[in-house]
C-alpha positions as CSV (number, residue, x, y, z in Angstrom):
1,X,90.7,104.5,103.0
2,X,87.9,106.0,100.6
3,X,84.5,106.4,102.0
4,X,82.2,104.2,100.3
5,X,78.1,104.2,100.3
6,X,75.9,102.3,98.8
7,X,72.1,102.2,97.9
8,X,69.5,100.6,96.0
9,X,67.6,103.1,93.5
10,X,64.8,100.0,92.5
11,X,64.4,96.7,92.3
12,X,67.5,95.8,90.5
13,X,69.2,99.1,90.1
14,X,71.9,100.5,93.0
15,X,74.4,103.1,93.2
16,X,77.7,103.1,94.6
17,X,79.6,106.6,95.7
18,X,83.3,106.7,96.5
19,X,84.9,109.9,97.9
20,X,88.7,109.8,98.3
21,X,89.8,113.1,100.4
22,X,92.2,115.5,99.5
23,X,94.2,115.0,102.6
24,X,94.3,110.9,101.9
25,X,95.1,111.8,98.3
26,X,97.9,114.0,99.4
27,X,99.4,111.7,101.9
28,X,99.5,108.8,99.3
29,X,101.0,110.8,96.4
30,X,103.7,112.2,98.7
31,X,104.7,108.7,99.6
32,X,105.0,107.9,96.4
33,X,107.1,110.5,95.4
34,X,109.6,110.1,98.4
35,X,110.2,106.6,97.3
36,X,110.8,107.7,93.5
37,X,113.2,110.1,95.2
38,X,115.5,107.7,96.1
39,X,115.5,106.6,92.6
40,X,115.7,109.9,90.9
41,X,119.4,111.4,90.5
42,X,118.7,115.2,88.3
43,X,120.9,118.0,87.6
44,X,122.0,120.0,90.9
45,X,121.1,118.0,93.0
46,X,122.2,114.7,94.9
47,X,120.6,111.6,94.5
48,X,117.6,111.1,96.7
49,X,117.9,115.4,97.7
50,X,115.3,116.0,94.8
51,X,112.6,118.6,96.4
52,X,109.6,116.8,96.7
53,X,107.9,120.5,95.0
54,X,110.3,119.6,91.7
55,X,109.1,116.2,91.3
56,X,105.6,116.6,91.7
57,X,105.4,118.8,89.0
58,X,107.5,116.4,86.8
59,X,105.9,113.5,87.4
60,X,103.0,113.8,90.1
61,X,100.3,113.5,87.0
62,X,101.2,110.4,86.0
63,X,101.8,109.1,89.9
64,X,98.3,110.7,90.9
65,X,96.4,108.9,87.8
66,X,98.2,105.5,89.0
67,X,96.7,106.3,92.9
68,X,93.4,106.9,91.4
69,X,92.9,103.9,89.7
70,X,94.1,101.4,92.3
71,X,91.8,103.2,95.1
72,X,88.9,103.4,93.4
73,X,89.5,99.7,92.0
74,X,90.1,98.4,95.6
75,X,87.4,100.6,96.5
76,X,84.8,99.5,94.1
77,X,85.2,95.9,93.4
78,X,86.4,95.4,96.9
79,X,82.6,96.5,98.1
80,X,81.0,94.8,95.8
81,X,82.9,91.5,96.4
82,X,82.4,92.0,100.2
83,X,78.6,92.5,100.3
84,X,78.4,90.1,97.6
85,X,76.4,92.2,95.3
86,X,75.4,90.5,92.4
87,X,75.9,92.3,88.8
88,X,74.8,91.8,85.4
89,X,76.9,94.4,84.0
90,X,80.4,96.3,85.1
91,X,79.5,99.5,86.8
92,X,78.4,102.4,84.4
93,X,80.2,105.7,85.9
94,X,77.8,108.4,86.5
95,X,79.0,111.6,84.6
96,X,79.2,114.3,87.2
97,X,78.8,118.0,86.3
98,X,80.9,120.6,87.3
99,X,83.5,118.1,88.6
100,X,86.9,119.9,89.7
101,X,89.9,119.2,87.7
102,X,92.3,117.6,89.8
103,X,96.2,117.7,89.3
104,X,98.7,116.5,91.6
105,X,99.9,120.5,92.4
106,X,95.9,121.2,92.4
107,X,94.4,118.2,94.9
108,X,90.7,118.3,95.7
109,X,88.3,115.7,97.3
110,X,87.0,113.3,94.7
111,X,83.9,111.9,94.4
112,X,82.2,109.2,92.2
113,X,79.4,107.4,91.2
114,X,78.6,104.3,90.1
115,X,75.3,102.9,88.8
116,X,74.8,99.2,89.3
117,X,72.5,97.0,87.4
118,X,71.5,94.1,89.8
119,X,70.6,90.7,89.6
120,X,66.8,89.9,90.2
121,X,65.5,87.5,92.3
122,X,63.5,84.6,90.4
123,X,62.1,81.0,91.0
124,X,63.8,78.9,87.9
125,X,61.0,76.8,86.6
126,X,61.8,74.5,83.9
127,X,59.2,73.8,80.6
128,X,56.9,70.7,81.3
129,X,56.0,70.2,78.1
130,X,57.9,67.8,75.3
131,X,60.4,69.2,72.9
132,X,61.3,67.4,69.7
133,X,64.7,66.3,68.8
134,X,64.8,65.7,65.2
135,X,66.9,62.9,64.4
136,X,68.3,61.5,60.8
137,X,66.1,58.4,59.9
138,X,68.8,55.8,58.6
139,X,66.7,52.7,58.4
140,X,67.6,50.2,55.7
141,X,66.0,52.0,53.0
142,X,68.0,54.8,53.4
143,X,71.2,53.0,53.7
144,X,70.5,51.1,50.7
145,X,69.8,54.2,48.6
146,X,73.5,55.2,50.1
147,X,75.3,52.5,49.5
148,X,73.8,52.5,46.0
149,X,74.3,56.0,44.9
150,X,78.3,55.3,46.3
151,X,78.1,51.8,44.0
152,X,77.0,54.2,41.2
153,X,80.0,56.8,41.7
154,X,82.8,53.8,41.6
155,X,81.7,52.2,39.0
156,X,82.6,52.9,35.3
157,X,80.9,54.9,32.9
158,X,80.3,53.6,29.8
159,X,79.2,55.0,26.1
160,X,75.7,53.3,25.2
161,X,76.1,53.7,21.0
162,X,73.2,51.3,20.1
163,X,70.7,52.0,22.6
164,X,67.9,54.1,24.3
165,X,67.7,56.4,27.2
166,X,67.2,54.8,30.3
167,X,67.0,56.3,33.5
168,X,70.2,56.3,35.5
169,X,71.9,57.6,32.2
170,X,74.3,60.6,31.7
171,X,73.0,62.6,27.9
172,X,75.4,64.8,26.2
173,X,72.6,67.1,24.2
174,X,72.9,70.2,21.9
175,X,70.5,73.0,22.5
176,X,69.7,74.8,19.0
177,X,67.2,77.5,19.0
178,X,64.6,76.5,16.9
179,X,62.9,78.6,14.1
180,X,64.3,81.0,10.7
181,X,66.2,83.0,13.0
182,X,69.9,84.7,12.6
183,X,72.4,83.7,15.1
184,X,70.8,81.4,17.2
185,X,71.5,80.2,20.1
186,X,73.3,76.8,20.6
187,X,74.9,75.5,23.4
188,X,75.8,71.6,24.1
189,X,75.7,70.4,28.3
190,X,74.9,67.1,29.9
191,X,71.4,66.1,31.6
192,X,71.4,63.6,34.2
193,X,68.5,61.6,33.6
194,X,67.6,61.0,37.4
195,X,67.3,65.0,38.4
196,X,65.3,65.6,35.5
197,X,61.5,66.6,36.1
198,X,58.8,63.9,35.4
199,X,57.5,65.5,32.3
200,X,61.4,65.9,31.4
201,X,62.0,62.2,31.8
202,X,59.0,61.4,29.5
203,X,60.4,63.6,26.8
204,X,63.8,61.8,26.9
205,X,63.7,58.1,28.2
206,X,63.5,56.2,25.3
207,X,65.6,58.1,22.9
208,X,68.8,56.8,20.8
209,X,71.5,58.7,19.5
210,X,70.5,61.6,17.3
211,X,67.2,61.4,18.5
212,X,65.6,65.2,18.6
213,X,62.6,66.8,20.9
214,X,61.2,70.3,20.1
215,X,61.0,72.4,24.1
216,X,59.0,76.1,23.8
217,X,60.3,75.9,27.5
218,X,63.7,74.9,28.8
219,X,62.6,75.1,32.2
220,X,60.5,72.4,32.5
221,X,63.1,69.6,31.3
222,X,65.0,69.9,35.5
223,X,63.6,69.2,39.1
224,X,62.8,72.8,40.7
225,X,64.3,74.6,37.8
226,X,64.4,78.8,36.4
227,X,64.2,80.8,33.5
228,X,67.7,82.5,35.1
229,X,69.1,78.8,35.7
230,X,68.2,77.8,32.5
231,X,70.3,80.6,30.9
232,X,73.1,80.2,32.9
233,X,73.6,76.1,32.9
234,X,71.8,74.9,29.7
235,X,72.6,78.0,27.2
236,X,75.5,79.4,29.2
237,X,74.5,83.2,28.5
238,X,76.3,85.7,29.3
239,X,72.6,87.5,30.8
240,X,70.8,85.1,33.2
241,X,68.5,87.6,33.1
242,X,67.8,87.4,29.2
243,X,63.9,86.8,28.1
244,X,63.9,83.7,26.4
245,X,59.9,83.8,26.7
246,X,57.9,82.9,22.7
247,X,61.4,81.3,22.0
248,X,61.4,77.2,21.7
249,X,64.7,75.0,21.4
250,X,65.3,71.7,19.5
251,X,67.1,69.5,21.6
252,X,69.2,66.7,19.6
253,X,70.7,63.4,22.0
254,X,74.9,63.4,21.1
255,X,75.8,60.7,23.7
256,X,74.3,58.3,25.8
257,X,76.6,57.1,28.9
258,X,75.6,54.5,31.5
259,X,77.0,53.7,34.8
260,X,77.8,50.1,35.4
261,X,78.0,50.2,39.6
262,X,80.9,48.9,41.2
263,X,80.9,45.7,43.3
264,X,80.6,45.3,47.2
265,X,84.6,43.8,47.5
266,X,87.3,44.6,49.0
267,X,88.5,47.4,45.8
268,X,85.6,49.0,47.3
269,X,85.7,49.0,50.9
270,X,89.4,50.2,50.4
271,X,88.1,53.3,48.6
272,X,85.5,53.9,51.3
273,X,87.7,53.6,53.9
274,X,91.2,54.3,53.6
275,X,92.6,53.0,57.1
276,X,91.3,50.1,56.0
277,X,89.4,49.1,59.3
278,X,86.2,48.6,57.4
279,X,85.9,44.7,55.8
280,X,82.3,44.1,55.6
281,X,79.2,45.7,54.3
282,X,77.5,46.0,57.7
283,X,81.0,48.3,58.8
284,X,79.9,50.1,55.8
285,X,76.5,50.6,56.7
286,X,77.2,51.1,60.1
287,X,79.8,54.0,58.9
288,X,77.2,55.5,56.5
289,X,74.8,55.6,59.0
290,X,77.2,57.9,61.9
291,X,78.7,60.1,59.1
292,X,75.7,61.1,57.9
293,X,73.1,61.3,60.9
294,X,76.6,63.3,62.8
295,X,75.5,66.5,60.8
296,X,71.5,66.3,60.3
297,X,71.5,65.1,64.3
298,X,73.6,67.9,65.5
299,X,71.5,70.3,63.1
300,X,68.7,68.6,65.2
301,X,70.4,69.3,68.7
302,X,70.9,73.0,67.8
303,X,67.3,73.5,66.5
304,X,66.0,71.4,70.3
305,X,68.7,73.8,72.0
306,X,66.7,77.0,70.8
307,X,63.6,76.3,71.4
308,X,64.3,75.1,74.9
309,X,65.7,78.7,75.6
310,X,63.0,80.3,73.9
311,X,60.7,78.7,76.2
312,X,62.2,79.5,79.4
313,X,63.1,82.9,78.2
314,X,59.0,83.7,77.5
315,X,58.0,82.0,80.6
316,X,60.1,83.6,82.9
317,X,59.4,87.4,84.0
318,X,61.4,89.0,86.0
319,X,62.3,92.6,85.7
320,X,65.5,94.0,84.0
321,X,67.2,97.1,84.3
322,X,66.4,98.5,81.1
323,X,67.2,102.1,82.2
324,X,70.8,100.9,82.0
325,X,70.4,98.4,79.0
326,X,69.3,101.4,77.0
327,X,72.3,103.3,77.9
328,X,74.5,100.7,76.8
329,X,73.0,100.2,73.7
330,X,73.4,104.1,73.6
331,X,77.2,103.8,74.0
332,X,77.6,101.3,71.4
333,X,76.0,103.2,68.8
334,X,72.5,101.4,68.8
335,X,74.4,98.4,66.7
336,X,72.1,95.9,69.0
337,X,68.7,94.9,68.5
338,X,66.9,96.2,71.5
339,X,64.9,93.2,72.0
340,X,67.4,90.3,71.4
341,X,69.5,92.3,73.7
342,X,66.7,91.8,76.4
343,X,66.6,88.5,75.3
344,X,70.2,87.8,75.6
345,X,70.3,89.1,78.9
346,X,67.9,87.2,80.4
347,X,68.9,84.2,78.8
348,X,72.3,84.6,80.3
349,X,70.7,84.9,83.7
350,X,68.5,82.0,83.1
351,X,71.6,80.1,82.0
352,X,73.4,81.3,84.9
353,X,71.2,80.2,87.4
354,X,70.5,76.8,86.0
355,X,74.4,76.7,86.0
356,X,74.6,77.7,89.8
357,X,71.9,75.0,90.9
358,X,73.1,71.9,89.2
359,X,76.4,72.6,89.9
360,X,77.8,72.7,86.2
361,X,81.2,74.2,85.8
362,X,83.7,74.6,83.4
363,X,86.3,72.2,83.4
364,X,90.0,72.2,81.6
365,X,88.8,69.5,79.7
366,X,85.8,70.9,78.5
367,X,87.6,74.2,77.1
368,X,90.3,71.3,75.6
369,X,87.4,69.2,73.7
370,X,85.7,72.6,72.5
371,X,89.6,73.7,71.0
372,X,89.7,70.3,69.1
373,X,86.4,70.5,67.7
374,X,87.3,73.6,66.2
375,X,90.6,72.0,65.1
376,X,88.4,69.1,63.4
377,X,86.0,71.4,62.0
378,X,88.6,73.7,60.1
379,X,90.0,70.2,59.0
380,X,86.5,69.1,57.8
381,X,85.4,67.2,60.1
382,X,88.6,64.4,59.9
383,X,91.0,63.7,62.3
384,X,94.1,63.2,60.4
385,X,97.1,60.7,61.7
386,X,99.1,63.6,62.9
387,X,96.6,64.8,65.0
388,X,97.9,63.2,68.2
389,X,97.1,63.9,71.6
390,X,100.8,65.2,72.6
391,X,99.4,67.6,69.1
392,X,96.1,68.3,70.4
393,X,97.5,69.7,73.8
394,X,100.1,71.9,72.4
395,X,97.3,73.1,70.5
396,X,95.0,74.1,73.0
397,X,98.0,75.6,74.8
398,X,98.6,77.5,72.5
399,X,95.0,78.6,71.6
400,X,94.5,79.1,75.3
401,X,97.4,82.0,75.3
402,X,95.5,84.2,73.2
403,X,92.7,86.0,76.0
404,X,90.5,86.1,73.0
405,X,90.7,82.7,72.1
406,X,90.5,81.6,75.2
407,X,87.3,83.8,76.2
408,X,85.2,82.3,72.8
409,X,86.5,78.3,74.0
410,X,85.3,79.1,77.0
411,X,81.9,80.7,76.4
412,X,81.1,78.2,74.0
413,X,82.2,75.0,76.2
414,X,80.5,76.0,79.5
415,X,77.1,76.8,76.9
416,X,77.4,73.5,75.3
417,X,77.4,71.6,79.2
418,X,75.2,73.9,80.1
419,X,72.1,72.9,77.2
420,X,73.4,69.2,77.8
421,X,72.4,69.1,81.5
422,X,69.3,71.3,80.2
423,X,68.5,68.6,78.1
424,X,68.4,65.8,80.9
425,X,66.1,67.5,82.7
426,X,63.6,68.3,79.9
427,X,60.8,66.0,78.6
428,X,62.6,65.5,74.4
429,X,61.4,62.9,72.0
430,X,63.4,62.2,69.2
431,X,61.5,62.0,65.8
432,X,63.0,60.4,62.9
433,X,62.6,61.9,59.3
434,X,64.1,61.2,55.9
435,X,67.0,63.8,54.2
436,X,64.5,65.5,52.6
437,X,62.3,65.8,55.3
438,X,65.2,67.1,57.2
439,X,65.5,69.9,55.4
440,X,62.4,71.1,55.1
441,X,62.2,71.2,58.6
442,X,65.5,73.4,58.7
443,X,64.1,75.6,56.1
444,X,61.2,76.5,58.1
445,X,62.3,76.6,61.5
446,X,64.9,79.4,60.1
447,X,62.0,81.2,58.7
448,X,59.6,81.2,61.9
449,X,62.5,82.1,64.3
450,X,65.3,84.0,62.3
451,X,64.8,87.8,62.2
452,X,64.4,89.0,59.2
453,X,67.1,91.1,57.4
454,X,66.9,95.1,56.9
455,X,66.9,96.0,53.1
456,X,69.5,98.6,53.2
């Protein structure tokens, strides 16, 4: 058997030496090829009368390579299951100088090294302190701005020919550039009334057919509007970029068209709801209110997720092997970020350990749930008739074949149960806000904690 030694260079570093003797090589490999000569039949001589000198020329190499692998496997990875030695990363062979080249008709002792980056000892501590979980706030104003924007979108649109501007309209206008000017520009688009600015509103509510308004800038007429989105959408030019500055624009009202909303009956609840499960306008507020709290809550959930790890990852210090981190950021080209690596790998440690003392493990189940919501979420989020569970299982199976597939399920199942037990355990109080309020939040949580991207 191969000698092995091992010893710890610092807190969480170690090294592991194998040496595998000539003499144990050479017994092994001849073995190996007396059992191939039974199988060998060559040219002058008789099957299983093959010199042991002729085939390890031919094929002792390959034979040799095959020895070396499974001893020093066994060798390594049986130690280190044995004495239990915890590891963050897969040993990192230790380049040795001057090493003799071994072939199987030129055997020599081997010897190898291994550096080991070790698990450090730390007292888990979870946060005290209260993490918000934002949540989507669906109370009944919310729902009744739903239900009537969905009114709105099945009801019929109708031409308004004697009759002003009023502020749920649809305008068909004509955009003529204004002034003794050759070629001017002219381009006809609608405006809906309700995204208009205020001071757009005030120029246009009120107007009939053929009624005209002088703009110096096209800009102001929309909420949150551009000079480059006015030249792409309202004049349609070829350059977004174009100056349009000292320019102004008569605007002329073609067509005025007005939605009459469609009524709460049953036309409408079928059109809501296909399967026709939903009868009643509570059902329809009820179904409102899941579909679209499902993505701003999740949203929510992720954002609480984060800064729960961020928290444990800057209150726990513990040292790292960085020695070794820096080598394998080395080997991979410095592609990763030096500190979200550290990060990452405490994190995972962190995680692990959490893992470890609440007893949460991956189930079958939990790899089968992850598979189908990747399933629903390449299908938009719908789970269509023929998704049955006889379906859903062949699925899995299937994705569960593929070692890559099946390694991403995995990681991102046993990380989901993970941050839900995490979750129990942490103080979180949910706070409500509106859509808009929703995304504001988004937008600046993703610019406090996102890194920032290189120019190139």
């Amino acid at each position: 058997m191969p000698n092995v030694t091992f010893e710890k260079t610092g807190n969480v570093t170690g090294r592991i030496a194998i040496q595998i003797t000539k003499d144990e090589l050479n017994g092994k490999l001849t073995e190996e090829l007396k059992k191939q000569r039974q199988k060998v039949s060559m040219k002058g001589f008789r099957k299983g009368k093959t010199p042991l000198s002729t085939l390890r020329k031919m094929m002792g190499n390959q034979i040799l390579g095959n020895i070396l692998d499974e001893q020093i496997k066994e060798s390594l990875f049986g130690y280190i299951e044995e004495n239990d030695v915890k590891l963050i990363f897969s040993p990192m062979p230790v380049e040795e100088e001057n090493a003799p080249m071994i072939t199987a008709t030129a055997l020599d002792d081997v010897n190898l090294t291994y550096d080991l980056a070790l698990e450090p000892e730390f007292d888990l501590k979870l946060p005290k302190k209260t993490f918000d979980k934002l949540v989507l706030n669906t109370d009944d104003k919310f729902l009744d701005e739903q239900i009537e924007r969905m009114l709105k979108q099945a009801g019929e649109n109708t031409e308004v020919e004697d009759g002003k501007v009023e502020e749920e309209d649809v305008v068909d206008v004509t955009f003529t550039e204004a002034g003794p000017v050759d070629n001017p520009i002219t381009n006809s688009t609608k405006l809906y009334i309700d995204s208009l600015s205020d001071e757009g509103k005030k120029k246009l509510i009120g107007k009939k057919v053929g009624g005209k308004v002088t703009l110096k800038d096209l800009s102001i007429l929309e909420k949150e509007s551009t000079p480059a989105y006015v030249n792409k959408y309202l004049l349609e030019l070829e350059d977004e970029d174009a100056d349009m500055s000292g320019k102004s624009f008569q605007l002329v009202v073609d067509k005025i068209s007005r939605i009459t909303p469609a009524e709460m009956n049953e036309e409408f609840f079928t059109k809501f709801d296909a399967s026709g499960t939903i009868k009643t306008e509570e059902e329809v507020r009820a179904k409102i209110a899941e579909d679209n709290a499902a993505g701003f809550n999740s949203q929510g959930e992720s954002m609480a997720n984060f800064m729960i790890q961020k928290e444990l990852v800057e209150s726990h210090d513990f040292e790292l092997p960085l020695a070794i981190m820096e080598k394998i950021q080395e080997d991979e080209e410095g592609d990763r970020d030096m500190d979200m690596f550290t990060r990452g790998v405490k994190w995972m440690l962190i995680r692990n350990k959490f893992a470890a003392q609440e007893d949460v493990k991956l189930e079958y189940e939990d790899v089968k749930a992850e598979a189908l919501a990747s399933l629903m979420q390449m299908l938009g989020g719908q789970r269509p008739d023929f998704l049955t569970d006889e379906f859903v299982d062949n699925y899995v199976g299937q994705m569960l074949q593929d070692e890559k597939q099946r390694e991403q399920l995995s990681s991102n199942a046993i990380e989901k149960k993970i941050m839900a037990a995490l979750r129990d355990k942490v103080k979180l109080k949910e706070k409500p806000l509106s859509a808009d309020e929703f995304n504001e939040a988004i937008k600046a949580f993703n610019e406090e904690n996102m890194p920032a991207q290189e120019e190139e």
